[in-house]
C-alpha atoms as a printed R data frame, in Angstrom:
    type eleno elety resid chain resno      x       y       z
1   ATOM     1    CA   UNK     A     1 15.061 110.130 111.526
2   ATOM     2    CA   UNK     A     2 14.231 107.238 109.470
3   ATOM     3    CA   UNK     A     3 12.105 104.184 111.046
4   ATOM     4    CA   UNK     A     4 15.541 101.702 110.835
5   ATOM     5    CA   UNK     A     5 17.986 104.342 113.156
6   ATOM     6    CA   UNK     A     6 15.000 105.316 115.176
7   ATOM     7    CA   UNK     A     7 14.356 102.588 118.364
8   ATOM     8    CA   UNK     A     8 18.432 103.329 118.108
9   ATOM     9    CA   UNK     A     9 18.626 107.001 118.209
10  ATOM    10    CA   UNK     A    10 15.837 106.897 121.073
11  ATOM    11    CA   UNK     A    11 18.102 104.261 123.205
12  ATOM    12    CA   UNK     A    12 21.479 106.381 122.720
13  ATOM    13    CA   UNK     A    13 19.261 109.467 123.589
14  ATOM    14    CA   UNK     A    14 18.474 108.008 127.129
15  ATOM    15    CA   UNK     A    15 21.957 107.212 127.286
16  ATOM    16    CA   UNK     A    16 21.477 103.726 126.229
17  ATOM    17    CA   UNK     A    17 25.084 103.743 124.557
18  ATOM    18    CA   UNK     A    18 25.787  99.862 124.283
19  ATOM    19    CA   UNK     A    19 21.698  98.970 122.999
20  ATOM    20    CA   UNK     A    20 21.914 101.438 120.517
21  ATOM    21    CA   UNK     A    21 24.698 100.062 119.256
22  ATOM    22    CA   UNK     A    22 22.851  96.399 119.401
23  ATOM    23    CA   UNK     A    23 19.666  97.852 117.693
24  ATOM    24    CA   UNK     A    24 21.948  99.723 114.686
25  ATOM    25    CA   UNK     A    25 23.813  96.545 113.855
26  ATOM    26    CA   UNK     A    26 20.480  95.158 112.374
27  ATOM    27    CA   UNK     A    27 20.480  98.301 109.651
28  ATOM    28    CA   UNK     A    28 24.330  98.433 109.611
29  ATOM    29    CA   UNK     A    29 23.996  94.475 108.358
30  ATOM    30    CA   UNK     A    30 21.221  95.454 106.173
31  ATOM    31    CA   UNK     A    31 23.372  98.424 104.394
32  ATOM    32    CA   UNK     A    32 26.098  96.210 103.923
33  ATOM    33    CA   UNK     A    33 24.191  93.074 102.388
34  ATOM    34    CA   UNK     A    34 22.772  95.603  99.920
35  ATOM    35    CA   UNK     A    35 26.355  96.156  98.756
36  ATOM    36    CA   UNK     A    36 25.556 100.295 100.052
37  ATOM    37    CA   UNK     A    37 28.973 100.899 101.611
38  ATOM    38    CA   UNK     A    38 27.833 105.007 102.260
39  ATOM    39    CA   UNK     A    39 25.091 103.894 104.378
40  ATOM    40    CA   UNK     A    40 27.251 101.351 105.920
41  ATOM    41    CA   UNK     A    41 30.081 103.414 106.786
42  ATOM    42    CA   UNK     A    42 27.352 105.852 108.264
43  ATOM    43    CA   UNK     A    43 25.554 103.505 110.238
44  ATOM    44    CA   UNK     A    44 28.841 102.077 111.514
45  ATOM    45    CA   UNK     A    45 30.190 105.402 112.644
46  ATOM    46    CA   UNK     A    46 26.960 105.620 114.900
47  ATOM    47    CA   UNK     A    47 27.458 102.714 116.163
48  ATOM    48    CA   UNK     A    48 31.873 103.338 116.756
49  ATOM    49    CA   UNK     A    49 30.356 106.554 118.598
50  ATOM    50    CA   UNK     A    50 27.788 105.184 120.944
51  ATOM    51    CA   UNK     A    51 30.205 102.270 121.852
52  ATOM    52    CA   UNK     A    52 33.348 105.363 122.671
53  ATOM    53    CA   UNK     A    53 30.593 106.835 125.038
54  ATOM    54    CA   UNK     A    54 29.761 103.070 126.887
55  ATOM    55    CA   UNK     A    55 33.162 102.201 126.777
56  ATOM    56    CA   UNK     A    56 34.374 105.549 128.815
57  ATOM    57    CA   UNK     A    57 31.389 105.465 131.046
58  ATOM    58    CA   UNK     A    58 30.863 101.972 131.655
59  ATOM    59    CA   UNK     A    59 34.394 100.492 131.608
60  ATOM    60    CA   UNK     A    60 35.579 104.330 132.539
61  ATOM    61    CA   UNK     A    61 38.092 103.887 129.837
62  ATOM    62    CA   UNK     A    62 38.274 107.220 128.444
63  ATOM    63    CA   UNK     A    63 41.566 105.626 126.212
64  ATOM    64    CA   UNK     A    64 39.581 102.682 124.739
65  ATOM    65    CA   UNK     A    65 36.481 105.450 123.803
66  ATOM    66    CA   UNK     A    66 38.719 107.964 122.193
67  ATOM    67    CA   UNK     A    67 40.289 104.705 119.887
68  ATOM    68    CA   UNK     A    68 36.469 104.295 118.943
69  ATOM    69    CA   UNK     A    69 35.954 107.426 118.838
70  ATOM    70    CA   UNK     A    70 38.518 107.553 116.246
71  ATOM    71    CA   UNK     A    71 36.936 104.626 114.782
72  ATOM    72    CA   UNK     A    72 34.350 106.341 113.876
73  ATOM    73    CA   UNK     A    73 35.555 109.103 112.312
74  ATOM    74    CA   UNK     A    74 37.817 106.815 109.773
75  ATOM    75    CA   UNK     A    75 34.176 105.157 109.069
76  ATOM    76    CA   UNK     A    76 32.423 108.442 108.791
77  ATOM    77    CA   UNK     A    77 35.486 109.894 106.219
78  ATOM    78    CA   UNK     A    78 33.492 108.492 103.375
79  ATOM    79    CA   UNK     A    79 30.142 109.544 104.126
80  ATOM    80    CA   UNK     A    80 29.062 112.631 101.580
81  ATOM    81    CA   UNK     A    81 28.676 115.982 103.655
82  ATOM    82    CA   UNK     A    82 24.885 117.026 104.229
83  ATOM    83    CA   UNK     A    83 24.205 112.950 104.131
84  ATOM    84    CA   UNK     A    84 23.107 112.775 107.983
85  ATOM    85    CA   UNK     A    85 21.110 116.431 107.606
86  ATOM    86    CA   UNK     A    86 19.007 115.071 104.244
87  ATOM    87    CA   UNK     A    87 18.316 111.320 105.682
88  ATOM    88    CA   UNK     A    88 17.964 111.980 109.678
89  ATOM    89    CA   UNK     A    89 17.584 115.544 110.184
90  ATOM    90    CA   UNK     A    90 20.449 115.639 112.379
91  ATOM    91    CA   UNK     A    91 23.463 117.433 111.877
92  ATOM    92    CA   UNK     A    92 26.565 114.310 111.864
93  ATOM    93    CA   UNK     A    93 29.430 116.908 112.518
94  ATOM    94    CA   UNK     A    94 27.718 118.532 115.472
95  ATOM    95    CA   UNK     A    95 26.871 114.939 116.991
96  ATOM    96    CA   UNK     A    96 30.734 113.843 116.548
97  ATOM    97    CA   UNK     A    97 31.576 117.216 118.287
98  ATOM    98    CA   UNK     A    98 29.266 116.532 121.288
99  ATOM    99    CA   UNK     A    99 30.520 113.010 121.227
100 ATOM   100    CA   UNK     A   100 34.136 114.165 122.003
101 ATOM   101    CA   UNK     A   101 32.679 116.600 124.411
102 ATOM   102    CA   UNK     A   102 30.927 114.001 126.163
103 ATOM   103    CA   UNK     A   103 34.077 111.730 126.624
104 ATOM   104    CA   UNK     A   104 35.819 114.391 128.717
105 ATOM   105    CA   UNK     A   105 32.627 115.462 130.800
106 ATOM   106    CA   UNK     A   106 29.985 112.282 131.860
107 ATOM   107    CA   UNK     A   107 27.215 115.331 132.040
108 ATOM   108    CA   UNK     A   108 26.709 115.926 128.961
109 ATOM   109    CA   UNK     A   109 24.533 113.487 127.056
110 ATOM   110    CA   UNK     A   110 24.465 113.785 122.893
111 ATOM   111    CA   UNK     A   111 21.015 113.949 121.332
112 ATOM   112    CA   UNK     A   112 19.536 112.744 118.113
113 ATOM   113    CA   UNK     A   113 16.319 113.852 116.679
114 ATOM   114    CA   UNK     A   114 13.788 111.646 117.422
């Protein structure tokens, strides 16, 4: 995982849904100053998915996370296939897969490499 998504990816990995989403809005910012809409849209749809898992746990509005949830995906439309795997090492479908699993079930906790 690169050095900017990494104090991020370590905070959503502890379940740290709504800090991760703080610490990605610094590279999220960055991407989209530097005019790089991919890497926006990317870093945004991390950031839509770790705020539908704090929304259903911590409000317990599963509604309100599956409307980020969806979020994200819109954001994550434009990002190239394979672009998660070749920059983070981390497979993007399989994390917005365990994302949607973890909305229904509050024991299951996506991971990012870290």
């Amino acid at each position: 995982m690169r050095t900017q998504l990494l104090d991020g990816a370590k905070l959503f990995n502890d379940g740290e849904y709504w800090e991760s989403h703080e610490v990605w809005e610094i590279p999220w910012n960055a991407a989209r100053a530097s005019g790089d809409t991919v890497e926006a849209s990317y870093v945004q749809g991390l950031i839509l998915l770790a705020a539908a898992i704090h929304k259903c746990r911590y409000y317990k509005n599963l509604r309100g996370g599956q409307l980020n949830y969806a979020k994200a995906l819109k954001k994550l439309e434009v990002v190239p296939h394979g672009y998660a795997l070749e920059r983070d090492s981390f497979d993007l479908e399989q994390l917005k897969l365990e994302v949607l699993a973890a909305l229904e079930n509050p024991e299951l906790f996506p991971q990012l490499p870290v």
